[in-house]
C-alpha positions in Angstrom: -31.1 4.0 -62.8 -30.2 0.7 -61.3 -28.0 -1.5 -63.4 -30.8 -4.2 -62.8 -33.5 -1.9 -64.1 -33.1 -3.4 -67.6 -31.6 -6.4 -67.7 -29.8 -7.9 -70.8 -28.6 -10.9 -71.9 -26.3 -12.3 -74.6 -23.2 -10.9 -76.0 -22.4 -7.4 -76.5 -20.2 -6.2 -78.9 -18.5 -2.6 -77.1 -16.0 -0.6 -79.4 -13.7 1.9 -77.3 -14.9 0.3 -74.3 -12.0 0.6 -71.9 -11.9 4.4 -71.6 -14.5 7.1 -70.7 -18.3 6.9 -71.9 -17.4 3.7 -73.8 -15.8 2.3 -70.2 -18.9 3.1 -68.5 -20.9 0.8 -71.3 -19.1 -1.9 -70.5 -19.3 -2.1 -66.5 -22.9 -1.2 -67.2 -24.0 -4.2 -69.8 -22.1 -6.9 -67.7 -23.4 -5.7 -64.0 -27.5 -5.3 -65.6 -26.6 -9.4 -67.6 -24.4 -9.0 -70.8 -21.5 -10.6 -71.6 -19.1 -8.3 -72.8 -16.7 -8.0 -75.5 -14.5 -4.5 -75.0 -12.6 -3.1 -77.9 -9.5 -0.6 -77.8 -6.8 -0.5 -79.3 -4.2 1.7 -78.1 -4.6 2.4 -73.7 -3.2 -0.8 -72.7 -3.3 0.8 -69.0 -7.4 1.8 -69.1 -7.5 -1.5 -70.9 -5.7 -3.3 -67.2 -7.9 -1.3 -65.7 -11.2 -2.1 -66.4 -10.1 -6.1 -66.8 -9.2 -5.1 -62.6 -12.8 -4.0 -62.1 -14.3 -6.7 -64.2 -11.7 -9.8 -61.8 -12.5 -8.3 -58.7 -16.6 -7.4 -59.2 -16.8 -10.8 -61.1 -17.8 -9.1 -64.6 -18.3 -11.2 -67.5 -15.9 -8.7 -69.2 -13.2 -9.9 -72.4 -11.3 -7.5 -74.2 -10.1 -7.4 -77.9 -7.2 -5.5 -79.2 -7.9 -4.8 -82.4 -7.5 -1.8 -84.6 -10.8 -1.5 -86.2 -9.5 0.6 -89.2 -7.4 -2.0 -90.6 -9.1 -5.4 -92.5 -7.0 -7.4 -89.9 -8.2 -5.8 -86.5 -11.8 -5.6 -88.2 -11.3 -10.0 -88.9 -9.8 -10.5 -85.2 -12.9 -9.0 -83.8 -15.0 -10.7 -85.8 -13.3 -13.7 -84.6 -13.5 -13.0 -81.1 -17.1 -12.3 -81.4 -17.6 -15.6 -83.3 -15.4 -17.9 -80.9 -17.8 -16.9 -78.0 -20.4 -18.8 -79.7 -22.7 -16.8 -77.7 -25.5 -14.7 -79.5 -24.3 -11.5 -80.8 -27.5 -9.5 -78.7 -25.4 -5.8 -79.2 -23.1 -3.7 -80.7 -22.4 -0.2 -79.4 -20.0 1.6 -81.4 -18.2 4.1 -79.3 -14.5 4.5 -80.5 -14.3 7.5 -82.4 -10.7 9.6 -83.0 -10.9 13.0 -84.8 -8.6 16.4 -85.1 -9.7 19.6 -83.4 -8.5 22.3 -85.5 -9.7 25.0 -87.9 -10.4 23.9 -91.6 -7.0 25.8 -92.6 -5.2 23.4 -90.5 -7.1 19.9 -91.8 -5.8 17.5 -94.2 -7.1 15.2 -96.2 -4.9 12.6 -94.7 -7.3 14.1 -91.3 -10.3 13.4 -93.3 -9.9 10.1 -93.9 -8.4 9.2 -90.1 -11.6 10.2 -88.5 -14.0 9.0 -91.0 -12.4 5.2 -91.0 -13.1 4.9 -87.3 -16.2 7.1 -86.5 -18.4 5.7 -89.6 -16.1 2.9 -91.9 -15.7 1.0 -88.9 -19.6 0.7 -87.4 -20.1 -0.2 -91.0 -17.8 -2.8 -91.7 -18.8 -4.3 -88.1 -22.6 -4.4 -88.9 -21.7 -5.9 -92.6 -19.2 -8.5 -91.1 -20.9 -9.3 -87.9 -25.1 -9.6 -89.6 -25.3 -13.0 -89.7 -23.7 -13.1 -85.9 -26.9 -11.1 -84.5 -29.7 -12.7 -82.8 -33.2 -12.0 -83.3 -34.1 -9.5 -81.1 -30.7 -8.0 -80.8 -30.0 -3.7 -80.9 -27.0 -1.7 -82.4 -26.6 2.0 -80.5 -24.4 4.5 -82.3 -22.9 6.9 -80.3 -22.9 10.3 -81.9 -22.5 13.9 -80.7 -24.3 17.0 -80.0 -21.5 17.9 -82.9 -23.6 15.7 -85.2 -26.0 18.3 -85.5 -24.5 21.9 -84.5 -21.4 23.5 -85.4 -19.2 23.6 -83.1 -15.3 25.4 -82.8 -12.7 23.3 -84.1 -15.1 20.4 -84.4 -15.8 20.3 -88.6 -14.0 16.9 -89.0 -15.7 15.0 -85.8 -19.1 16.8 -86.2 -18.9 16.0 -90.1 -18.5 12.3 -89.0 -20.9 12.1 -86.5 -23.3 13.7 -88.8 -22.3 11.1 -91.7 -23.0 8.2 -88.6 -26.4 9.4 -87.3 -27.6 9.1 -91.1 -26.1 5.5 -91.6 -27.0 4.2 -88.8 -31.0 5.4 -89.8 -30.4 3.6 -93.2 -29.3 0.6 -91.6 -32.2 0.5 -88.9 -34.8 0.4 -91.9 -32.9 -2.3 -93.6 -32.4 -4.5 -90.6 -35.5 -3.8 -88.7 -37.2 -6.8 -90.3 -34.7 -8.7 -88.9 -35.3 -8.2 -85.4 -31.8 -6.3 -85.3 -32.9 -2.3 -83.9 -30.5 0.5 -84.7 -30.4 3.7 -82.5 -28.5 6.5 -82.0 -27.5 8.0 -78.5 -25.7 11.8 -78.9 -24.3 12.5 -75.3 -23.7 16.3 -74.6 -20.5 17.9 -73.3 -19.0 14.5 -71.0 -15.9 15.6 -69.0 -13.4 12.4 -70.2 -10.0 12.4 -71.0 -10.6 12.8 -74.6 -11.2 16.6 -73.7 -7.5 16.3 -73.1 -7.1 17.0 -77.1 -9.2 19.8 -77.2 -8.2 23.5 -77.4 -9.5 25.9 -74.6 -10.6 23.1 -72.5 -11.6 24.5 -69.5 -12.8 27.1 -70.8 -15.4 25.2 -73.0 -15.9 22.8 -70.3 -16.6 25.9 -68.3 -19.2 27.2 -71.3 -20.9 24.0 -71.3 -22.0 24.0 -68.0 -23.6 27.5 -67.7 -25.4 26.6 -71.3 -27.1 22.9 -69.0 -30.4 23.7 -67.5 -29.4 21.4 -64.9 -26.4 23.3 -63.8 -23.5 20.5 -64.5 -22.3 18.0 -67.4 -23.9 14.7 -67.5 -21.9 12.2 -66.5 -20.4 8.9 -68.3 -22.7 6.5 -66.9 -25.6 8.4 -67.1 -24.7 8.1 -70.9 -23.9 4.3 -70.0 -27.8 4.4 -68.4 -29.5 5.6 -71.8 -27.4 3.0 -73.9 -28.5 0.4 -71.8 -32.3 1.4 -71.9 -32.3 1.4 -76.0 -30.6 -2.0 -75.7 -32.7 -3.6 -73.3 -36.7 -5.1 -74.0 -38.2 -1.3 -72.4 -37.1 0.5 -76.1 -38.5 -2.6 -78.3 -40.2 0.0 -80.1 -37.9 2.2 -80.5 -36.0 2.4 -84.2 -33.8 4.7 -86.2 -34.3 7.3 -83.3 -31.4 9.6 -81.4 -31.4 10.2 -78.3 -29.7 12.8 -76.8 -28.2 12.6 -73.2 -26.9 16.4 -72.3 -29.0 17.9 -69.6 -31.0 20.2 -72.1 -27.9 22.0 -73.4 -29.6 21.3 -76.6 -32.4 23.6 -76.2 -30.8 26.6 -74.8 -30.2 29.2 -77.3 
């Protein structure tokens, strides 16, 4: 898809959006019209990075520090997004942390690390940042194929993914009057360095690609492509839905 297939305006709100799928979002929104605000909070180098990209392409591109599990990172953002005085026109909420281990190895202290970013977070950033969006405007949750299917060494993530997808539908019937759509895109298997964290790697990496009708993993900015659709005028009509981005993994049993 052309980035100018699309086009989109306003300020756009992208959490984890210096590294991997969540990278990809933010070169996309600012080369098809957005102005972008790009959360991390830890990889000051992909952070240096992507501000590189943004100098030299002339990107309309700011990043924001800011830990989004704690009340201050959450009430930086919020300023940031306020002191652009700019119409708040999207949120995509791609951070997400988790543990990949069996259930004999999780914690509770586990429990609650990936549920505070994965679904706290996007909840505490819709709450604080409502009055901010503009008529009009679209919030896209980014899930997982784990959302819905079990996967090894995946019960915390895929728990919290699953507990997203059903917020975010909640919050798409409650702010649809308001102009404000709510989606849901579930990439498949993406090969980013968050795979780094995950057991057998290659060898699942390896799996998912046999299991994709079209014979590879989709990439990060054909993810980037589909977020970019639901947030633009073409998926006006479009509310409380998922869509999944994985090549038709999905339907191979």
């Amino acid at each position: 898809m052309d980035d100018r297939g699309h086009a989109l305006s306003g300020r756009v709100l992208v959490t984890g959006g210096t590294r991997g799928i969540g990278r990809a979002i933010s070169l996309r929104f600012a080369r098809a019209g957005a102005s972008v605000t790009a959360n991390y909070l830890r990889n000051q180098k992909a952070a240096e990075a992507l501000k590189a990209v943004a100098e030299q392409e002339g990107l309309p591109i700011e990043l924001c520090r800011a830990d989004l599990t704690s009340a201050e990172g959450l009430a930086q953002i919020v300023k940031a997004i306020r002191d652009t005085r700019e119409p708040l026109s999207g949120l995509v909420h791609c951070a997400a942390t988790g543990v990949h281990r069996p259930l004999a190895d999780l914690t509770t202290r586990h429990f609650d690390w990936t549920f505070a970013l994965n679904v706290r977070a996007f909840f505490e950033l819709v709450q604080a940042l409502s009055d901010q969006f503009s008529n009009r405007s679209s919030i896209v949750a980014v899930s997982s194929i784990g959302g819905t299917r079990a996967l090894p060494s995946y019960t915390l993530v895929g728990a919290s993914k699953g507990a997203l997808e059903s917020l975010a539908r909640h919050l798409a019937v409650e702010l649809a009057p308001r102009g404000i759509r709510v989606n849901i895109l579930a990439p498949g298997s993406v090969e980013t360095d968050a795979w780094d964290a995950i057991p057998d790697r290659e060898e699942r990496l390896a799996t998912a690609v046999r299991r994709t009708p079209i014979g590879r993993l989709v990439t990060a900015e054909e993810v980037a492509s589909a977020a970019q659709f639901l947030c633009s005028e073409a998926a006006s009509g479009i509310v409380g839905q998922t869509l999944i981005v994985d090549g038709g993994s999905a339907i191979v049993g």
